[in-house]
C-alpha positions in Angstrom: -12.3 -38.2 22.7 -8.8 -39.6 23.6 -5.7 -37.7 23.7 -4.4 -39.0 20.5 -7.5 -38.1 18.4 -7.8 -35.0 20.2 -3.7 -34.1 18.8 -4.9 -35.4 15.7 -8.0 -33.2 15.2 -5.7 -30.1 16.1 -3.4 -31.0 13.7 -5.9 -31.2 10.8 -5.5 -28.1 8.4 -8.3 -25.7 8.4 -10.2 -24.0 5.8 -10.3 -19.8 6.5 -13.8 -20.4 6.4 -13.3 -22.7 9.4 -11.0 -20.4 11.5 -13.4 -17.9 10.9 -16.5 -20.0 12.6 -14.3 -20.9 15.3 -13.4 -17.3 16.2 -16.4 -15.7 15.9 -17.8 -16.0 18.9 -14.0 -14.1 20.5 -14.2 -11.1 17.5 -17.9 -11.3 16.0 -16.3 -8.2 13.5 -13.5 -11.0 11.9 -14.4 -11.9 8.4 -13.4 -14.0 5.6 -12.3 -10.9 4.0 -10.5 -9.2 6.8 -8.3 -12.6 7.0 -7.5 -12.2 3.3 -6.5 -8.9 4.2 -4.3 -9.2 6.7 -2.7 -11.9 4.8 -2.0 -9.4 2.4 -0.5 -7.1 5.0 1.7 -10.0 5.6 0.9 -10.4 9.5 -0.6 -13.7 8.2 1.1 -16.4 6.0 -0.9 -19.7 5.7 0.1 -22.4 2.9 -1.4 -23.1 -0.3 -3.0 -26.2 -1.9 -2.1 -26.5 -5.2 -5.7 -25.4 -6.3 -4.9 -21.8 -4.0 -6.8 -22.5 -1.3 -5.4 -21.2 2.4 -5.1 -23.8 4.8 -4.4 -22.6 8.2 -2.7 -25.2 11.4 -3.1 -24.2 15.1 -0.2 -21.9 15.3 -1.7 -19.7 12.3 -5.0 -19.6 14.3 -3.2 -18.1 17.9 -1.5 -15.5 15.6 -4.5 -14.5 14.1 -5.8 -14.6 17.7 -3.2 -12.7 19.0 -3.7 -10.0 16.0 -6.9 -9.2 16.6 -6.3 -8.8 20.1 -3.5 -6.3 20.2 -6.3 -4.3 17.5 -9.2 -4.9 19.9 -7.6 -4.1 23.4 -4.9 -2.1 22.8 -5.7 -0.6 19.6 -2.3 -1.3 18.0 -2.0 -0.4 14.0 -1.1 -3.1 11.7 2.5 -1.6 11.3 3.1 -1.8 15.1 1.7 -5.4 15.6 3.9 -6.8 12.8 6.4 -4.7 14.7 5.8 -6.7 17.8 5.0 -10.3 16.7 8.2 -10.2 15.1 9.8 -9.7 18.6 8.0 -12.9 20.3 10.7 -13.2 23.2 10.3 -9.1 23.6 8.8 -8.8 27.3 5.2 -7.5 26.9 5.8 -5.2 30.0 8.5 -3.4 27.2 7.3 -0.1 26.4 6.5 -0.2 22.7 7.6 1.8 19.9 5.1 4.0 18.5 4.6 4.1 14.7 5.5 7.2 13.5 7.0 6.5 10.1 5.3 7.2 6.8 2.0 5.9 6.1 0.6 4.3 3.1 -1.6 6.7 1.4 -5.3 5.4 0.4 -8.5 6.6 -1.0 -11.6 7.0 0.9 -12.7 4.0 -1.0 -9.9 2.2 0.2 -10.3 3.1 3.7 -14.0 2.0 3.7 -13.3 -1.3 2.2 -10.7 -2.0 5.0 -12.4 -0.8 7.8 -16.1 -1.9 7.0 -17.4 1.5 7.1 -19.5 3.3 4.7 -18.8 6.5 2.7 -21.5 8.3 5.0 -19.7 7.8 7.8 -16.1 8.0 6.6 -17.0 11.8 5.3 -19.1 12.3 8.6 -15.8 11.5 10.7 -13.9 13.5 7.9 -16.3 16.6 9.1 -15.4 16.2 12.5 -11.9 15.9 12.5 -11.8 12.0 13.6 -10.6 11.3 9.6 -7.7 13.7 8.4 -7.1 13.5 4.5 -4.0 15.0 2.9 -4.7 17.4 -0.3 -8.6 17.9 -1.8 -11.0 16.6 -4.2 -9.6 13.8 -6.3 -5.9 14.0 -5.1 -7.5 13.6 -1.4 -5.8 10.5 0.5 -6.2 9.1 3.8 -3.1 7.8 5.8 -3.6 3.7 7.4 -4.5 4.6 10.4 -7.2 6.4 9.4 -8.7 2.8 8.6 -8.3 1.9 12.4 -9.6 4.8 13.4 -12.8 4.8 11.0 -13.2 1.5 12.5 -13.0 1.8 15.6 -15.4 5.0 15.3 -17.7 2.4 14.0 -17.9 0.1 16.7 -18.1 3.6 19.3 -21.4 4.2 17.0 -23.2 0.8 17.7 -23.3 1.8 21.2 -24.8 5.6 20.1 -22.2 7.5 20.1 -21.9 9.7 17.1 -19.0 10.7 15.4 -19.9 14.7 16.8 -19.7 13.1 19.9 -16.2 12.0 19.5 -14.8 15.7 18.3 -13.6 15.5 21.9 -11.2 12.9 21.4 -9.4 14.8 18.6 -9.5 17.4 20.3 -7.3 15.9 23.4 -5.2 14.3 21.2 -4.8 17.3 19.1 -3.8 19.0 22.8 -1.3 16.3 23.5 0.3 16.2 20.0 0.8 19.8 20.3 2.2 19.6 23.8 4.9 17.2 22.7 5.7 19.7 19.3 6.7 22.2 21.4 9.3 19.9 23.1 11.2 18.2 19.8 10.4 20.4 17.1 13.1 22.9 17.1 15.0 19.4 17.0 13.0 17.7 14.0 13.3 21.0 11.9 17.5 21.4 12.4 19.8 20.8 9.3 21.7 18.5 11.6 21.0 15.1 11.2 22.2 13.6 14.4 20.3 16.5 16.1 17.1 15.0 13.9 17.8 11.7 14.6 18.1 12.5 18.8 14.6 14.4 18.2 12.8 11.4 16.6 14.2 9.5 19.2 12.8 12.0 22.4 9.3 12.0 19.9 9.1 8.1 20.1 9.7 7.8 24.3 7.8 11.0 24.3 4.7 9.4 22.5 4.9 6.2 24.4 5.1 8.2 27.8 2.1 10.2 26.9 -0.1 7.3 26.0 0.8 5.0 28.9 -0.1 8.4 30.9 -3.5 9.1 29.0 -4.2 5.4 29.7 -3.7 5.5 33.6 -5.6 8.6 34.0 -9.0 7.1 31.6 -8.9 3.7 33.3 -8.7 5.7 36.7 -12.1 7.4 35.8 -13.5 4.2 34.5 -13.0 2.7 38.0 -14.7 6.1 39.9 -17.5 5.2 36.9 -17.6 1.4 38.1 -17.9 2.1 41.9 -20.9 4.3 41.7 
């Protein structure tokens, strides 16, 4: 194939069905249906024929690419990766900001569609703490990230690990959480707004300090793990 017909193959529009083929092999979880929902999220913008169907060009496929990556390895939420793919010329070495505003709130239904997960599961992780529901019975709702987390708590049990298994996690992150409450909640709780406002700020470097830190130290075990 010549260079010419290779520009002009990439330049061909593609059917989702097509950019889902070509990465499967990268993401063997991405779907038709996930695409369709993060083009609702609006992370994902593809034109139209005038039939409806999505055509996607070359530059739609790398975002999608870079999407699934920031969920895969660094297990962004959708909020924070709109965040940062809005900021293309921000340096990745940036520290980012952690999402903290309010979530949308969704059923357990919801949150299985979305993540891929079954009810089973979703209540199992629920019983352990992994899933964290505001209010009871029918008025129960579960905030977005509870889909990434039910997710990736699916992929963690293809490789055996139950969700009992995983209490741990909450646990430490319950710790942490706690840790950092201590520090800017007399702030968040003041009448004063500007004292609220310098709290949320200290909670945002605060959150981003503790996770590059929880980071360092779990990828320093996993190298004592790789050298034995």
């Amino acid at each position: 194939m010549t260079a010419t017909e290779a520009a002009q193959r990439s330049a061909r529009p593609l059917t989702i069905g097509t950019v889902c083929s070509r990465l499967q092999n990268e993401f063997p979880d991405i779907s038709i249906s996930k695409i369709r929902y993060l083009e609702d999220q609006g992370l994902l913008k593809p034109r139209r024929t005038r039939g409806g169907y999505r055509l996607f060009d070359e530059e739609d496929v790398e975002r999608l690419r870079t999407i699934l990556r920031l969920q895969r390895d660094e297990f962004l939420p959708l909020r924070v990766i709109q965040q940062e793919l809005a900021s293309p010329t921000r340096s990745r070495s940036r520290r980012r900001p952690i999402g903290l505003s309010e979530e949308e709130q969704l059923t357990l239904s919801d949150v299985c569609k979305r993540a891929g997960v079954g009810e089973e599961l979703a209540r199992e992780l629920e019983e352990f703490g992994l899933l964290d529901p505001r209010g009871s019975g029918k008025d129960k709702r579960y905030g977005e990230s509870d889909v990434e987390i039910a997710s990736a708590c699916a992929k963690l049990a293809r490789f055996g690990i139950a969700p009992r298994m995983l209490r741990r996690f909450r646990t430490s992150a319950g710790q942490e959480a706690n840790l950092i409450e201590q520090l800017v909640g007399p702030s968040l709780r003041s009448r004063n707004p500007e004292r609220r406002k310098a709290g949320m700020e200290d909670l945002q470097a605060l959150a981003g300090l503790a996770q590059e830190l929880s980071q360092m130290l779990f990828l320093r075990d996993l190298r004592r793990v790789a050298r034995r």
